[in-house]
DSSP file (Angstrom, degrees, kcal/mol; ACC not computed):
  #  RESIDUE AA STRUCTURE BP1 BP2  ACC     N-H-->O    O-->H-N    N-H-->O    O-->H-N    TCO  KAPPA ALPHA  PHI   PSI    X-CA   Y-CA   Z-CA
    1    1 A X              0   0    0      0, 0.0     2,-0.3     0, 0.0   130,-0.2   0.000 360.0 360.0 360.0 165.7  100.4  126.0  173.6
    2    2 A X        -     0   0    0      2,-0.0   128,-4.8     0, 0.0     2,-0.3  -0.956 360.0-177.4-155.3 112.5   98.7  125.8  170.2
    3    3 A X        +     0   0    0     -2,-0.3     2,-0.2   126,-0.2   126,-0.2  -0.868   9.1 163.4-121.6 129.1   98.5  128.7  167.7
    4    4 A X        -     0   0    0    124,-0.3   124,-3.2    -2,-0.3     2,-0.6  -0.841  26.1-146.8-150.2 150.8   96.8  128.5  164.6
    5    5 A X  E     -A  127   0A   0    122,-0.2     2,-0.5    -2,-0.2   122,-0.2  -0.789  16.7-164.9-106.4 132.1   95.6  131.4  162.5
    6    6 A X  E     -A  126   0A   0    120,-1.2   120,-1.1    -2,-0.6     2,-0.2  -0.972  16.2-126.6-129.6 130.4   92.3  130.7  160.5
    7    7 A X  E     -A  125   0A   0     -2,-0.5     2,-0.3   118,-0.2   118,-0.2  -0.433  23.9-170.1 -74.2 133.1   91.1  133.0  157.4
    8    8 A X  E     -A  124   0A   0    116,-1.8   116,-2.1    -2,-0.2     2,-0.9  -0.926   5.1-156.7-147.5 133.3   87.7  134.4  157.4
    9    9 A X  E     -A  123   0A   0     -2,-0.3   114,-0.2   114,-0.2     2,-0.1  -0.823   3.9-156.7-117.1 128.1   85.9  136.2  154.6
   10   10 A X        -     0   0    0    112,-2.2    -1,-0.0    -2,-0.9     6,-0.0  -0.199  16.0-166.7 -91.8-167.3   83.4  138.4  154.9
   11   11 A X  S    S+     0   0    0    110,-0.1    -1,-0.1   109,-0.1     4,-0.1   0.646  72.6  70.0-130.3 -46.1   80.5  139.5  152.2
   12   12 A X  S    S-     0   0    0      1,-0.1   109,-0.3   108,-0.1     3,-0.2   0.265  72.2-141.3 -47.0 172.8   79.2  142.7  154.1
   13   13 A X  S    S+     0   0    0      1,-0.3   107,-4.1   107,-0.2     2,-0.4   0.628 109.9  25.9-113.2  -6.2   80.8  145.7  154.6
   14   14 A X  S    S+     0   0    0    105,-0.2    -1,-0.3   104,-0.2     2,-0.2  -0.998  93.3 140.5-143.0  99.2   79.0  145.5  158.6
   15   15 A X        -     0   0    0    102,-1.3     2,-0.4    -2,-0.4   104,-0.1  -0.923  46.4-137.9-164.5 161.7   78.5  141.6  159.4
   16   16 A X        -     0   0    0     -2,-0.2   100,-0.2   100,-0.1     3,-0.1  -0.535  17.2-157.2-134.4  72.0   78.8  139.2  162.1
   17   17 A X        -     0   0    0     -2,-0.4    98,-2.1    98,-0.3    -2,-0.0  -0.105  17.3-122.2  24.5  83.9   80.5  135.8  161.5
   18   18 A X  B     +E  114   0B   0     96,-0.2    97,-0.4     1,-0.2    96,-0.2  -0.185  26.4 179.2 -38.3 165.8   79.9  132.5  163.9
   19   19 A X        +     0   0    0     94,-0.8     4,-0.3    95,-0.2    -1,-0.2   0.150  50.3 100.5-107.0 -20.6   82.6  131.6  164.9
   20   20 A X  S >> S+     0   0    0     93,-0.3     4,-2.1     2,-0.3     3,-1.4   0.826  81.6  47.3 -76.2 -55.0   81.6  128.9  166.8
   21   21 A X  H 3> S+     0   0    0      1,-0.3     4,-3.3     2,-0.2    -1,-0.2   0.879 111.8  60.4 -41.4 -41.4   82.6  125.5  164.0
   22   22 A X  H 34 S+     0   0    0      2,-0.1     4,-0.4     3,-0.1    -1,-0.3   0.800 102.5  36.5 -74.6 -13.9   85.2  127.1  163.7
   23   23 A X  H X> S+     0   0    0     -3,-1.4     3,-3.3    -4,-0.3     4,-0.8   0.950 115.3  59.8 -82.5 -72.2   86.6  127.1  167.3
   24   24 A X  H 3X S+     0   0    0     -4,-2.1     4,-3.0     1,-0.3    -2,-0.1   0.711 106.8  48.9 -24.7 -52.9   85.2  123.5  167.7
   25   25 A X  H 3X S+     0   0    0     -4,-3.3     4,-0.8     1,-0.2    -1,-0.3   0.706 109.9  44.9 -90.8   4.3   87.4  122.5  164.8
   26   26 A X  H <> S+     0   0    0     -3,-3.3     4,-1.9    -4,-0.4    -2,-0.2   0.536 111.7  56.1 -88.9   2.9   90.5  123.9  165.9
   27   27 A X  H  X>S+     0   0    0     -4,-0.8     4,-1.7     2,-0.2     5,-0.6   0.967 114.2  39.4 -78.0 -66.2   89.7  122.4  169.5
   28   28 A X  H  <5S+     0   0    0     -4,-3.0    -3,-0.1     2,-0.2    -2,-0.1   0.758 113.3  55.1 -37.6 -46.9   89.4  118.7  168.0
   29   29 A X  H  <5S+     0   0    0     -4,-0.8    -2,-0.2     1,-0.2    -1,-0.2   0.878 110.4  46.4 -78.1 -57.4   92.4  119.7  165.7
   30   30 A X  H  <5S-     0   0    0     -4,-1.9    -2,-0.2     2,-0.1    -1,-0.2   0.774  88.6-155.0 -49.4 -33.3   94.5  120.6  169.3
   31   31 A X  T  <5 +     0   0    0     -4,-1.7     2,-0.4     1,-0.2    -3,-0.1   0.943  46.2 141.9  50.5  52.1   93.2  117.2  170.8
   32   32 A X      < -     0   0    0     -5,-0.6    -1,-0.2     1,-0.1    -2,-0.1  -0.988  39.5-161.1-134.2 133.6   93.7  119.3  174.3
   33   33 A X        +     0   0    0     -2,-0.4    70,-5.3     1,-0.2    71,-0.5   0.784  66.7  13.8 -85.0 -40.5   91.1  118.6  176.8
   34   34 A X  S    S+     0   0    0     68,-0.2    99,-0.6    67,-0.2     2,-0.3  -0.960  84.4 113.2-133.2 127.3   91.0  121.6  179.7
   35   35 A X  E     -CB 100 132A   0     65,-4.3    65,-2.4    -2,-0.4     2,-0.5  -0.940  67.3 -86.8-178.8-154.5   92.9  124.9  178.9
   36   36 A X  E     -CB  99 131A   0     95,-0.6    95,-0.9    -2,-0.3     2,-0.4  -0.955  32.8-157.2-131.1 125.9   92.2  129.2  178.0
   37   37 A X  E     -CB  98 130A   0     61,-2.1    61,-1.4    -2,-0.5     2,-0.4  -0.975   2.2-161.7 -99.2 137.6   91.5  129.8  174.2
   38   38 A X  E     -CB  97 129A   0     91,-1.6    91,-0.8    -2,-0.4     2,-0.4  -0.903   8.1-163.2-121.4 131.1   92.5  133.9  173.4
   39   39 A X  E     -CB  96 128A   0     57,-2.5    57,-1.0    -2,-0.4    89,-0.2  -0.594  17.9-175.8-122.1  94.8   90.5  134.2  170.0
   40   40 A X  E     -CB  95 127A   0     87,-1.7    87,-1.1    -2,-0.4     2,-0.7  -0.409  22.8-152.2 -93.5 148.3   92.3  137.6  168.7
   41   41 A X        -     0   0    0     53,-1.5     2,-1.2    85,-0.2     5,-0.2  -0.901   8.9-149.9-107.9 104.8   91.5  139.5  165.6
   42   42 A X        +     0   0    0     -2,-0.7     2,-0.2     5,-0.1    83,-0.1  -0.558  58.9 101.7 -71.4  85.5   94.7  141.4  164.2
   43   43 A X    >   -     0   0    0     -2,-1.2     3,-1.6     3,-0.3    -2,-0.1  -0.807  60.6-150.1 177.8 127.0   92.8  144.4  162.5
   44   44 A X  T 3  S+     0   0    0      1,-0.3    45,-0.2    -2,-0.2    46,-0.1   0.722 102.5  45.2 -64.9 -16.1   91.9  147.8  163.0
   45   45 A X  T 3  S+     0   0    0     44,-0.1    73,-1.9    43,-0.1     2,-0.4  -0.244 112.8  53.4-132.0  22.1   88.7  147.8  161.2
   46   46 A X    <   +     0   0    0     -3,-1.6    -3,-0.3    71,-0.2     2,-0.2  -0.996  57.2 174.0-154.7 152.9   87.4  144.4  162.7
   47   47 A X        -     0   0    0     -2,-0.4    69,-2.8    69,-0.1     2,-0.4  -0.686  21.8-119.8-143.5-156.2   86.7  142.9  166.5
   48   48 A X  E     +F  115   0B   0     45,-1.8    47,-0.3    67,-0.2     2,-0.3  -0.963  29.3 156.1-154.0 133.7   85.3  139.9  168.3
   49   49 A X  E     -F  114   0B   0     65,-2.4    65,-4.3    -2,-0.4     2,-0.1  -0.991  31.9-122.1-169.7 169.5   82.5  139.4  170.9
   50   50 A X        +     0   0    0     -2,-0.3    62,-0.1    63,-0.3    63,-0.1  -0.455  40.4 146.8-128.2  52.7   80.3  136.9  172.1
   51   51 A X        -     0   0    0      1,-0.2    61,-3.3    60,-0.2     8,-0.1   0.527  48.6 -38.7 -48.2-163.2   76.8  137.2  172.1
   52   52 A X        +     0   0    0     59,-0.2    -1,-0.2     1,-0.1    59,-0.2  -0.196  41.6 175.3 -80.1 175.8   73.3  135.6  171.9
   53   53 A X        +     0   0    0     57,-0.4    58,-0.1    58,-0.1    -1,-0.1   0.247  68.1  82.7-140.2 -20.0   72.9  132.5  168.8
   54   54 A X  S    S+     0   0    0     56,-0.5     2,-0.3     1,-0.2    57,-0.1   0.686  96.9  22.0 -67.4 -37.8   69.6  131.8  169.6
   55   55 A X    >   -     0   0    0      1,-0.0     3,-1.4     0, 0.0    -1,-0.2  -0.959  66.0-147.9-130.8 139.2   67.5  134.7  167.5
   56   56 A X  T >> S+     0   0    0     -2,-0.3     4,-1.8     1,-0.2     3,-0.8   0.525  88.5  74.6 -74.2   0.7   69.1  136.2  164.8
   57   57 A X  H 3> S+     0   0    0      1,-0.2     4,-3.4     2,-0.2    -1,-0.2   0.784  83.6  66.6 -87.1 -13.6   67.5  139.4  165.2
   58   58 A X  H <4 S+     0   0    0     -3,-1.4    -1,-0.2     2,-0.2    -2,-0.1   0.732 105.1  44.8 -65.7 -15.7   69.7  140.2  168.2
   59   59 A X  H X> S+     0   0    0     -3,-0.8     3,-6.0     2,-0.2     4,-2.0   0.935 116.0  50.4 -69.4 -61.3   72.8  140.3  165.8
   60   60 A X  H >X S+     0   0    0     -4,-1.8     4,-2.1     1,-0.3     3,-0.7   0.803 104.7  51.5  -4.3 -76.2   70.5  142.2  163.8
   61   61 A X  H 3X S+     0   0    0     -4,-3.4     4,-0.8     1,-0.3    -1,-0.3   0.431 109.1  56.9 -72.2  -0.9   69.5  144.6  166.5
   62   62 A X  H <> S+     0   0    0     -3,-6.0     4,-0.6     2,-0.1    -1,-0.3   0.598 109.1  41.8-106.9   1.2   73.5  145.4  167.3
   63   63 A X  H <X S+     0   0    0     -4,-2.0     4,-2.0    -3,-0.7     5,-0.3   0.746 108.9  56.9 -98.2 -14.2   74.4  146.4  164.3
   64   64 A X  H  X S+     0   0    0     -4,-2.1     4,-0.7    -5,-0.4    -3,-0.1   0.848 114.7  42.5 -58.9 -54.8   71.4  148.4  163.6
   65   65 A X  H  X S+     0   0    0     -4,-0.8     4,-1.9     2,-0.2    -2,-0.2   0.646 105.9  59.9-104.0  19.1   72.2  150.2  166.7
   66   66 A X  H  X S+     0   0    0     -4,-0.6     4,-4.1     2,-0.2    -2,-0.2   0.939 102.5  50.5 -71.6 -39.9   75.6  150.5  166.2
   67   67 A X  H  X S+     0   0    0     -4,-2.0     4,-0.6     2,-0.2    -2,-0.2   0.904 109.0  53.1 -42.8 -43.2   75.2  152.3  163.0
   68   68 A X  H >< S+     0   0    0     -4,-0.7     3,-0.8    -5,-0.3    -2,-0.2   0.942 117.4  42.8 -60.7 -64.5   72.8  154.6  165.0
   69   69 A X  H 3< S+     0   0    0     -4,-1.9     2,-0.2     1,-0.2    -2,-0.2   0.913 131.0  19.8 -20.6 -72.5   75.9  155.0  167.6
   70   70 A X  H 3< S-     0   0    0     -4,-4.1    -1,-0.2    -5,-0.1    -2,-0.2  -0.494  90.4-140.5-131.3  74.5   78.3  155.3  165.5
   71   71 A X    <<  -     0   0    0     -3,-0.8    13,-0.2    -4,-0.6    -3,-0.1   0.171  14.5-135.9 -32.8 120.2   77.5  156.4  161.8
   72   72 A X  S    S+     0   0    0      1,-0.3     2,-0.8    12,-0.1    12,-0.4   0.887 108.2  43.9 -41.6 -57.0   79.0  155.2  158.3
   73   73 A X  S    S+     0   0    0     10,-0.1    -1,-0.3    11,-0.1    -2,-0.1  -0.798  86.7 156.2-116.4 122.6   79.0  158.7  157.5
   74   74 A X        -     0   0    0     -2,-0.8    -2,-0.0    -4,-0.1    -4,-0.0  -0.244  63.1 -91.4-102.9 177.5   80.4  161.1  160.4
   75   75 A X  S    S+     0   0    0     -2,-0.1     2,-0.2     2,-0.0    -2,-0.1  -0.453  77.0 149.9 -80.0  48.8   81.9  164.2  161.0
   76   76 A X        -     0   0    0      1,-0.1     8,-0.0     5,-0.0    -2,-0.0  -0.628  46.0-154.8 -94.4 150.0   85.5  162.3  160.7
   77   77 A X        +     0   0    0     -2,-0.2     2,-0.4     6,-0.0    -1,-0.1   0.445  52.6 122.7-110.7  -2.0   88.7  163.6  159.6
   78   78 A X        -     0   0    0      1,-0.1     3,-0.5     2,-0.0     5,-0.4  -0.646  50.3-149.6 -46.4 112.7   90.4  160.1  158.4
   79   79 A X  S    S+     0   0    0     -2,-0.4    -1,-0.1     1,-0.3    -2,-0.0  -0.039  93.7  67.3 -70.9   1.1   91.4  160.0  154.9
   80   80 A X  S    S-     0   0    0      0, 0.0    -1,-0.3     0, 0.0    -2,-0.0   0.894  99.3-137.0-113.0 -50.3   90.9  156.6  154.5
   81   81 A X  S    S+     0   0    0     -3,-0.5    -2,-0.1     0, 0.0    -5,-0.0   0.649  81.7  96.0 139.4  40.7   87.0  157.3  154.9
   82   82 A X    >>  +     0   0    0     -4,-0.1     4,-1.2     2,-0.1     3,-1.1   0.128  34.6 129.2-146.9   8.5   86.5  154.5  157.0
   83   83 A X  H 3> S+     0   0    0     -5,-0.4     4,-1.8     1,-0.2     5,-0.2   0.794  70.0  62.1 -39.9 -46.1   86.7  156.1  160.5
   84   84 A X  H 3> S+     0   0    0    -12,-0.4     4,-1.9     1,-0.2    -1,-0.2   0.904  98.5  58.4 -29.9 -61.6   83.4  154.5  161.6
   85   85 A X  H <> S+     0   0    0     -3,-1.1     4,-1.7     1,-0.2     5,-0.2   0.804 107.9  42.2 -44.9 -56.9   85.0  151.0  161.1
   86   86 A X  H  < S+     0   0    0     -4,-1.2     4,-0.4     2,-0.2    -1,-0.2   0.729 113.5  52.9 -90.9  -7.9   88.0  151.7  163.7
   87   87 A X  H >X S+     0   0    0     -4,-1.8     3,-4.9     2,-0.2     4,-1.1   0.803 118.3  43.5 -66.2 -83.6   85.2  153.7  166.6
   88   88 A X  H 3< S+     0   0    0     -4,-1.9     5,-0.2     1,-0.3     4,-0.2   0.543 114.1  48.8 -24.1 -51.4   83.3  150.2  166.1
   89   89 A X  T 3X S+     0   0    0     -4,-1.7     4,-2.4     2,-0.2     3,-0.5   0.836 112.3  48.5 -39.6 -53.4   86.5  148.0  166.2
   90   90 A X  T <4 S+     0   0    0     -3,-4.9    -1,-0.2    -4,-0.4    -2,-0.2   0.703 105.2  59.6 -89.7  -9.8   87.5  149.6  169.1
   91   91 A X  T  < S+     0   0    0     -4,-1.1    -1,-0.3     2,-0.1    -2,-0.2   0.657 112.3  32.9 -84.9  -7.1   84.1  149.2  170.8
   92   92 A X  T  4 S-     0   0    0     -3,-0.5    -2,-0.2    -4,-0.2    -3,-0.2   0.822 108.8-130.2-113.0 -31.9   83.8  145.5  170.9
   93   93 A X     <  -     0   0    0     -4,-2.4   -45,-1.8    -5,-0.2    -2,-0.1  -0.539   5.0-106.9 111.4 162.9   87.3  144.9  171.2
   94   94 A X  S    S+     0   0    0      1,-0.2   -53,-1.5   -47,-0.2     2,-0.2   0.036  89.7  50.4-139.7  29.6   89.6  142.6  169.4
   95   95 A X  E     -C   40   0A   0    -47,-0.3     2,-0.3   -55,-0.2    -1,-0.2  -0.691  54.0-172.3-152.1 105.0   90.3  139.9  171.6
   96   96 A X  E     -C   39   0A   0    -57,-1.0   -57,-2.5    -2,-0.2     2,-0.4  -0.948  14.1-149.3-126.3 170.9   88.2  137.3  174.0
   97   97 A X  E     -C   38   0A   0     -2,-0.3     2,-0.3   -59,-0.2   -59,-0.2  -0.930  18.7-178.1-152.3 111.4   89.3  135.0  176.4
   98   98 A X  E     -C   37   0A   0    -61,-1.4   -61,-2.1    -2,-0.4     2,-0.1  -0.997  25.4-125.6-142.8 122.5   87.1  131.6  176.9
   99   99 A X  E     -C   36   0A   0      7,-0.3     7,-6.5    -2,-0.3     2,-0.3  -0.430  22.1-147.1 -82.9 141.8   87.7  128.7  179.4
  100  100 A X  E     +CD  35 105A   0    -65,-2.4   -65,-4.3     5,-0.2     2,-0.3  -0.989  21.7 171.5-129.1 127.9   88.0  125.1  177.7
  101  101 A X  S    S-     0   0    0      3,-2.4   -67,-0.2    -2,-0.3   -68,-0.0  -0.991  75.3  -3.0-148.4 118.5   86.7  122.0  179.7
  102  102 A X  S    S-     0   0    0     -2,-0.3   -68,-0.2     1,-0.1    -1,-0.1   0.842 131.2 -64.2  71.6  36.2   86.2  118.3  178.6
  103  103 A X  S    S+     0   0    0    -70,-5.3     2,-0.3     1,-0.3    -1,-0.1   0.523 114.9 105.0  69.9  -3.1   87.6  120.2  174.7
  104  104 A X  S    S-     0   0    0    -71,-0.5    -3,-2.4   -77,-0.1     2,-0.5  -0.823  78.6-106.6-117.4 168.2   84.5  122.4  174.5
  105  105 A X  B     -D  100   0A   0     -2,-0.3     2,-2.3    -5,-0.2    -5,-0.2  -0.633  25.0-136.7 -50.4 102.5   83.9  126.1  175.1
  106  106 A X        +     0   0    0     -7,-6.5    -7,-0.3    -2,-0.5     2,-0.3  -0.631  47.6 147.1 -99.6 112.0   82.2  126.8  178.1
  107  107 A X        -     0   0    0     -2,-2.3     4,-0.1     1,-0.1    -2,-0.1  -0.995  53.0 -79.2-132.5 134.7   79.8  129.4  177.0
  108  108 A X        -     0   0    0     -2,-0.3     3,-0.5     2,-0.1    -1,-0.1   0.613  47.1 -96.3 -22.2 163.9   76.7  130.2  177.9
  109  109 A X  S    S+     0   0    0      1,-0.3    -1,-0.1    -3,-0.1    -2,-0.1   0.975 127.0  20.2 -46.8 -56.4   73.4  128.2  176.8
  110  110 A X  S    S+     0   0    0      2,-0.0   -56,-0.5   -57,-0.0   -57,-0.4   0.141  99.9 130.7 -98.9  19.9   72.6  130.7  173.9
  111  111 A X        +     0   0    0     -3,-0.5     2,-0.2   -59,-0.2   -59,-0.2  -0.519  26.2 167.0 -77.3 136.7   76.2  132.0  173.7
  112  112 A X        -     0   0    0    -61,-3.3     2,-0.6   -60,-0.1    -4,-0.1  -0.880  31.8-125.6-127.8 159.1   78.1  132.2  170.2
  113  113 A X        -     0   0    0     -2,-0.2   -94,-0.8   -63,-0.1     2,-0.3  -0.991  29.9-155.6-119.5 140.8   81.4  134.1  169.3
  114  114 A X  E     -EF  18  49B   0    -65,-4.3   -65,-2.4    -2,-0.6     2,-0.6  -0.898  18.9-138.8 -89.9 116.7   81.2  136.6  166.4
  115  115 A X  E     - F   0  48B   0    -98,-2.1   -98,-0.3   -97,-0.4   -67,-0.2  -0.752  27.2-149.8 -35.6 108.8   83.6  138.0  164.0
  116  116 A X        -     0   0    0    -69,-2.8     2,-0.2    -2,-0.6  -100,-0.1  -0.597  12.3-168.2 -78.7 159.6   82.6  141.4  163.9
  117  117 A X    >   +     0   0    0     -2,-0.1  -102,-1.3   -71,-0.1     3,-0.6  -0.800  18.5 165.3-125.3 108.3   83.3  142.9  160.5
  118  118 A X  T 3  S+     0   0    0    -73,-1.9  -104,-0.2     1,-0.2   -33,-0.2   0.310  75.5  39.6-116.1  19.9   82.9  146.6  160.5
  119  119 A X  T 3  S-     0   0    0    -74,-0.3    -1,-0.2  -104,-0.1  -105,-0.2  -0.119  99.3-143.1-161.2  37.2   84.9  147.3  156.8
  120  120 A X    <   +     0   0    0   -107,-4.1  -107,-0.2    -3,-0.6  -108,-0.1  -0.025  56.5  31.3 -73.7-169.3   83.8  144.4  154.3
  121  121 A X  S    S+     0   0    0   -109,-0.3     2,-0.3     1,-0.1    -1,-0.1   0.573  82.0 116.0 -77.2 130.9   84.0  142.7  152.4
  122  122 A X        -     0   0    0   -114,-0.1  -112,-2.2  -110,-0.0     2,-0.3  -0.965  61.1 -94.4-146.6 146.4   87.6  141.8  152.9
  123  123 A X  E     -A    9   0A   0     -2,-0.3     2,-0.2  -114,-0.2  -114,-0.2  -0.629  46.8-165.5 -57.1 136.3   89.5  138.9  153.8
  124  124 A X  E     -A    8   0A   0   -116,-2.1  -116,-1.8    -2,-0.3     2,-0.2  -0.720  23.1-123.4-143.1-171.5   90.6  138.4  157.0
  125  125 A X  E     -A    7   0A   0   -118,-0.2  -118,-0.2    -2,-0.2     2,-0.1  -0.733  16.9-174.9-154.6 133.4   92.7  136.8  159.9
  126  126 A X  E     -A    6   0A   0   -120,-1.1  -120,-1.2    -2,-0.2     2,-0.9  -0.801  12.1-159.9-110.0  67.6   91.5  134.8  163.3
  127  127 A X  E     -AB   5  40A   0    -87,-1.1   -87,-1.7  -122,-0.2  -122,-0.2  -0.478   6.7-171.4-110.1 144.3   94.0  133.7  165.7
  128  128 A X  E     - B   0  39A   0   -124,-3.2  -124,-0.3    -2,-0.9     2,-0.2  -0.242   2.7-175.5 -74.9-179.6   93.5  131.2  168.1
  129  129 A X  E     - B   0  38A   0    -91,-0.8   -91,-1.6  -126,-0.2     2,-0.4  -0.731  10.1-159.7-148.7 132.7   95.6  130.2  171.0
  130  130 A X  E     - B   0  37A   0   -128,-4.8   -93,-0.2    -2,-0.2     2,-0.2  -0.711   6.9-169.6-147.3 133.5   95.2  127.7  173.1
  131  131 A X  E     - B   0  36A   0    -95,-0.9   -95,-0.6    -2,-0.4  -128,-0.0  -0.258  28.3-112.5-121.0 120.7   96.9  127.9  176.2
  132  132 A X  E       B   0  35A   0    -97,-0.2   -97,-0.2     1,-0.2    -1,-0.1  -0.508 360.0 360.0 -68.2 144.6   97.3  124.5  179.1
  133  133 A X              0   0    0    -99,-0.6    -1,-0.2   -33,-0.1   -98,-0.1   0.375 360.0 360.0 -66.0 360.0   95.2  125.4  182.3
């Protein structure tokens, strides 16, 4: 198994982060051919998901309606004033789980993975693992 934790900074306080060079070079960096990659984000206020790459306006169009979903400013009772941030987090999830064959991702044609960032701009934490088939 192969663990390595990779920094990502966001710019936004809502933005959504290829991921995808970055997987690639920790794949190359593993020199492991066929295995499971878990790509986790440790953070309450951030997640991970895998969508289209192909027009940007679909990233666009899910953070547009997530805000509509779920609104910067709520009826919330969280003192940190950032409640929005951990609904959102908790909607996409903080973890996905992608089979690796011949060292690449197999993901779809137009498939990317995102860093969600739902509480920028902050520094943040990636970790990979990858895990023999």
């Amino acid at each position: 198994m192969t663990i390595e934790e990779i920094p990502v900074k966001s710019r936004l306080r809502i933005e959504f982060i290829n991921l995808d060079g970055i997987i690639r070079d920790f794949l190359n960096r593993a020199g492991q051919k066929e295995g499971v990659l878990t790509i986790f984000v440790p953070h309450t206020t951030a997640g991970v998901t895998i969508n289209e790459n192909a027009d940007p306006s679909v990233v666009r169009d899910i953070i547009k309606t997530t805000e509509k979903l779920v609104p910067y400013r709520g009826d919330y009772t969280h003192f940190e004033g950032n409640s929005d941030a951990h609904i959102k987090a908790s909607l996409f999830g903080h973890s996905e789980t992608i089979i690796i064959s011949g060292g690449k991702p197999l993901l779809g044609t137009w498939q990317s993975v995102y860093f969600c960032e739902f509480d920028g701009p902050r520094s943040r934490r990636v970790i990979l693992s990858l895990n023999n088939s």
